[in-house]
N, C-alpha and C positions, 0 to 999 in steps of 0.2 A: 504494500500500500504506500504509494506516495503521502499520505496524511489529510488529515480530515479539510474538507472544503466544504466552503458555504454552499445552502443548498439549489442556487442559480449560480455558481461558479462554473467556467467549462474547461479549466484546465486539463482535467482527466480527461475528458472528452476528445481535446483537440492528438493530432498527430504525436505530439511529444511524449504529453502521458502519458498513450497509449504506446507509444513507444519503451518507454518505462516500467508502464505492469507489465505489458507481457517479457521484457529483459528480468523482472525480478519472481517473475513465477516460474521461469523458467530454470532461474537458478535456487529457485525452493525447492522446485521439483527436483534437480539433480542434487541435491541437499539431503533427498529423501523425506521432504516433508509434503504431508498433503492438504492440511488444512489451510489454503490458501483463499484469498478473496482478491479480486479483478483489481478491486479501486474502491476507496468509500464512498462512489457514486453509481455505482454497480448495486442499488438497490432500488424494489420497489418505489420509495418517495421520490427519487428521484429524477430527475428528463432523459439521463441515460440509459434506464430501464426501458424507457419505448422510441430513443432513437438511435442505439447503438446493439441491439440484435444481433446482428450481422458480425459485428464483431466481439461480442460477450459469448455467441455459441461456440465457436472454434476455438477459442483458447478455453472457456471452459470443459469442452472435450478433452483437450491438454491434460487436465487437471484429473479429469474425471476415471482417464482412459491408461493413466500411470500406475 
C-alpha cells in the first residue's frame, strides 16, 4: 500500500500508483506473503472500485492464483 488517501484523491489511481502497487505486490508475493491489498482505494467507498476493474482483476488474480 502506498498509504492512506483522501477519499476523492486519484493518486493510486493514476499510472504511477499503479505502477507502484502492482511493483510492491509483487515483491510481497515473492516474499511469500499473501495477505496483500491493491491500494487503500481498492475498496468498495471508493471511485476506484467502479473505474478501475480492469485493472484490480488481473493483478488481483496475481495474488489470488500464488
Amino acid at each position: 500500500m502506498v498509504g492512506y488517501t483522501p477519499l476523492l484523491t486519484r493518486f493510486e489511481e493514476d499510472a504511477v500508483g499503479k505502477d507502484i502497487a502492482e511493483f510492491v505486490v509483487d515483491r510481497l508475493l515473492a516474499a511469500g506473503l499473501h495477505g496483500v491489498v491493491l491500494t487503500s482505494n481498492a475498496a468498495p467507498h471508493h471511485p476506484m472500485w467502479h473505474t478501475d476493474g480492469d485493472w484490480m482483476r488481473p493483478v488481483n488474480a496475481r495474488i489470488t492464483s500464488s
